[in-house]
PAVEXKOL-827527 format. One record per residue (C-alpha): x, y, z. Coordinates in steps of 0.25 Angstrom, whole numbers, padded with zeros to 4 digits, always signed. Example, Ala and Ser with C-alpha at 12.3 -4.5 7.8 and 13.67 -1.06 7.14 Angstrom:
BEGIN
+0049-0018+0031;+0055-0004+0029;
This chain:
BEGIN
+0178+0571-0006;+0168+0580-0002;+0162+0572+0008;+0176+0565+0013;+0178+0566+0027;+0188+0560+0036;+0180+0550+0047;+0184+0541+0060;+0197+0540+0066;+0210+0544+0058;+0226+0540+0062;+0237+0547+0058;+0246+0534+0055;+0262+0535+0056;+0269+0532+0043;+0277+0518+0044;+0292+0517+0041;+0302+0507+0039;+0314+0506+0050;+0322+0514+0038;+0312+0526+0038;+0304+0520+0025;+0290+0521+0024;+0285+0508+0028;+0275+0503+0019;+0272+0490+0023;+0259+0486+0019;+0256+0477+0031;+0260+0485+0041;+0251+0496+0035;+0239+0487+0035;+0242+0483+0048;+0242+0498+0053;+0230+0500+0045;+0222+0489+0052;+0228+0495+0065;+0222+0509+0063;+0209+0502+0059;+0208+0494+0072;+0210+0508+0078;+0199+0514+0071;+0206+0522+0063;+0199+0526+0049;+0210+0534+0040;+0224+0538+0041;+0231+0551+0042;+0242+0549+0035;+0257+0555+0033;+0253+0565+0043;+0260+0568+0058;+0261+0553+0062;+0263+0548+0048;+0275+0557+0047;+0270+0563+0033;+0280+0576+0035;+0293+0566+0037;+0289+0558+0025;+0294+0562+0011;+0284+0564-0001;+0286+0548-0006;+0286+0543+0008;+0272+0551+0012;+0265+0545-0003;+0270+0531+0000;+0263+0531+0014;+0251+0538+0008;+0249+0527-0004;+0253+0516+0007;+0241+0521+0015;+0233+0521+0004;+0237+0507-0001;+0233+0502+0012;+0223+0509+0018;+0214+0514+0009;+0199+0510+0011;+0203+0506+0025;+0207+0521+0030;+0205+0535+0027;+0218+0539+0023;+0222+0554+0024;+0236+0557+0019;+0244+0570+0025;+0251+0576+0012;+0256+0588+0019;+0271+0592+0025;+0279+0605+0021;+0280+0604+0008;+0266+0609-0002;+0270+0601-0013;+0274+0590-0007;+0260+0589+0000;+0255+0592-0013;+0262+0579-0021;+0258+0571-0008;+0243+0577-0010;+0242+0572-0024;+0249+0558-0021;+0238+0556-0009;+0227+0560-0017;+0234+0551-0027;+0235+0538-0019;+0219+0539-0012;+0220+0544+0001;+0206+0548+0007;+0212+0563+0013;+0226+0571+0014;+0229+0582+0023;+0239+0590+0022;+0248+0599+0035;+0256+0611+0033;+0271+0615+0032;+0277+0615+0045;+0290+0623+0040;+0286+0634+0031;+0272+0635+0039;+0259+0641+0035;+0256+0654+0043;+0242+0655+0037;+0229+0649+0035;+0229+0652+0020;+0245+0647+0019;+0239+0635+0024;+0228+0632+0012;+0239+0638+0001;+0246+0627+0005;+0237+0615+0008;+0227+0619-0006;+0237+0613-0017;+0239+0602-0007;+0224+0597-0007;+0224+0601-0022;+0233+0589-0026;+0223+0581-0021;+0211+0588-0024;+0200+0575-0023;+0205+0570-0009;+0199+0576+0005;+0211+0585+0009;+0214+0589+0024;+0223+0601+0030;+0232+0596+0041;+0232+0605+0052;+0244+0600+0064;+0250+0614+0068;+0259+0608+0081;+0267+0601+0069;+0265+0610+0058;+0267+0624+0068;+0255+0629+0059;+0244+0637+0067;+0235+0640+0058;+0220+0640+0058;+0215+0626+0053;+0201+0631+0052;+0205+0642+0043;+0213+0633+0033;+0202+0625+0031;+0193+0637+0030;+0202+0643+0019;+0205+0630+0013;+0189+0626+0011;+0188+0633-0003;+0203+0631-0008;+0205+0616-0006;+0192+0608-0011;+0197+0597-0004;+0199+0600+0009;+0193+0592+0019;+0197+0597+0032;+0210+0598+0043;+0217+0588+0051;+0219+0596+0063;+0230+0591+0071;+0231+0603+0080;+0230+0603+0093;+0222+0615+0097;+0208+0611+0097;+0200+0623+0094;+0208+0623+0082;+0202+0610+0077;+0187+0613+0082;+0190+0627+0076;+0195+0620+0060;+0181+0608+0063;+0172+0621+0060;+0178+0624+0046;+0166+0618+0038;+0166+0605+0028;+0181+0603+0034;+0184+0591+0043;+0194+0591+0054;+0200+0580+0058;+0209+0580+0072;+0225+0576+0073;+0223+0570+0087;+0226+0559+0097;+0221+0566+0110;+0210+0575+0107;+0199+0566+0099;+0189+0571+0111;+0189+0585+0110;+0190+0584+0094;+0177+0574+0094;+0172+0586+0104;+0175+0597+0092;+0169+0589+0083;+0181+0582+0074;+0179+0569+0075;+0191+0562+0065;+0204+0561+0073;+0217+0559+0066;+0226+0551+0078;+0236+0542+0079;+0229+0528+0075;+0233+0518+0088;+0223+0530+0094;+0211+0527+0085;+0205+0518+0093;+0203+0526+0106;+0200+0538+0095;+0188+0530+0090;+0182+0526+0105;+0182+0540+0109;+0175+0543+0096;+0165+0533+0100;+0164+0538+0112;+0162+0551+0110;+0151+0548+0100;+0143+0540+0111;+0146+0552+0120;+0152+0543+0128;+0162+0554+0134;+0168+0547+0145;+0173+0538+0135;+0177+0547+0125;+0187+0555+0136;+0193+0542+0141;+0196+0540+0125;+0202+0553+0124;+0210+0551+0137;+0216+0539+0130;+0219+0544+0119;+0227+0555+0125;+0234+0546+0134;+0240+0538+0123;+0242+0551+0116;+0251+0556+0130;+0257+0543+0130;+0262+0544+0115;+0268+0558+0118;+0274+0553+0131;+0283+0543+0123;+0288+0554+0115;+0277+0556+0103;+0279+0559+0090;+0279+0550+0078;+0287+0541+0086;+0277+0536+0096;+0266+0536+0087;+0275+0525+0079;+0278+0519+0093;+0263+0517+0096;+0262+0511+0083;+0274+0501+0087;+0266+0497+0098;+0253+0494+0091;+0263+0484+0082;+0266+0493+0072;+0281+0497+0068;+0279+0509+0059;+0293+0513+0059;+0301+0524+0063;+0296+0538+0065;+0303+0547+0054;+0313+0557+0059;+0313+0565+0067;+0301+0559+0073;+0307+0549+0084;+0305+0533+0082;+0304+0527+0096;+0313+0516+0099;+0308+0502+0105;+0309+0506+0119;+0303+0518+0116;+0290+0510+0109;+0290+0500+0120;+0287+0510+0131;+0277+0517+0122;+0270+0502+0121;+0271+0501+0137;+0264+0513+0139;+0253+0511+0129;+0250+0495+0136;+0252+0504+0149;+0239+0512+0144;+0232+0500+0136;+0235+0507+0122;+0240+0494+0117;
């Protein structure tokens, strides 16, 4: 554990449900979506997190998608579980169970209800969290714009260093980057980016693991080829692309909904979005599917 760190191109992948709300756990439908995120490039998973809809799934449903990903895609992906919601022992049971089943990592967010006011909240909380997994490479999951924490990242993990032996690190899904360049400064911690539009300016900070949506893993890994040749022309007409399909996405409604949608159009139905996220309707994914041929996505 000491020398894990997190490497390459990581997704964020949506939770599939039946048309009734069930967790879907066809097993060739994930094997199809697992060789779909490898031809992207993709190297791990992110899961039960903003896209996988972790804080709408109960206890039972977040450990079945966890051991299904484990079942399937273990040796073939990094898998990185999110345990964390509003509830400490909930996330605390869900630790233990992911430590249980052999994921790679597990991160963990913050209540967004009753919400941390300080830095020192936020460790109280997260350090029995990381502890019912105590041999598994532990993350703090910084998203404030959903959480409505604004807290120092940095100074969690500076506080956390000497109270949680497993911490690894923050996914910082913020949007303010001297916050992210600020937290990439704490030493012997890795930061990892939350981002489908900024890969750039993060490679330019120097983080260089994004955590994206994974039908973007491709263009994600051509600007990081780029960028590595110093090839910077490139790299921005990347990036430009990247945020253009980003725009497109918000400009169709966003949320969990077109994320699913985008999916529907690479030919994968991964069900509805649970509510009160919005499932788009067929029309609804058919334009989406017009404008992403339009701009040679698909």
């Amino acid at each position: 554990m000491d020398s894990f760190k997190v490497t390459g191109i990581i997704a964020a992948p949506c939770t599939a449900f039946k048309t009734n709300g069930d967790i879907n756990t066809d097993p060739d439908l994930m094997d199809r979506y697992i060789k779909f995120l490898q031809d992207m490039k993709i190297t791990g998973v992110y899961t039960t997190g903003t896209n996988g809809e972790g804080p709408s799934l109960t206890v039972e449903e977040r450990k079945t998608v966890t051991q299904l990903w484990v079942d399937r895609a273990k040796g073939k992906l990094t898998i990185i579980a999110q345990i964390g919601g509003c509830n400490q022992r909930e996330a605390i049971e869900l630790a233990a169970h992911a430590g249980k089943v052999g994921v790679d990592a597990f991160a963990c967010m913050v209540p967004s209800f009753f919400k941390a006011k300080t830095e020192e909240a936020v460790v109280s909380f997260l350090e029995p969290i990381a502890a019912a997994a105590p041999t598994v490479p532990f993350y703090y999951y910084d998203i404030n714009f959903f959480t409505g924490v604004y807290l120092n990242c940095r100074r969690v993990l500076e506080l956390g260093k000497s109270r949680i032996p497993n911490l690894k690190g923050a996914k910082y899904s913020c949007r303010e980057m001297p916050g992210l360049f600020d937290t990439s400064l704490v030493d012997g911690m890795q930061v990892m980016s939350g981002t489908d539009d900024q890969f750039l300016p993060i490679l330019s900070l120097g983080v260089d693991v994004p955590i994206v949506n994974g039908y973007v893993g491709r263009i994600f890994y051509d600007l990081h080829e780029a960028y590595k040749n110093g090839d910077m022309k490139a790299a921005r007409k990347h990036q430009e692309r990247a945020i253009r399909l980003s725009k497109l996405r918000e400009a169709h409604g966003g949320g969990i909904g077109s994320v699913k949608a985008i999916m529907k159009c690479f030919g994968f139905n991964l069900g509805p979005a649970r509510l009160p996220e919005v499932t788009f309707t067929d029309a609804q994914v058919e334009a989406l599917r017009q404008d992403l041929k339009k701009n040679e996505f698909i």
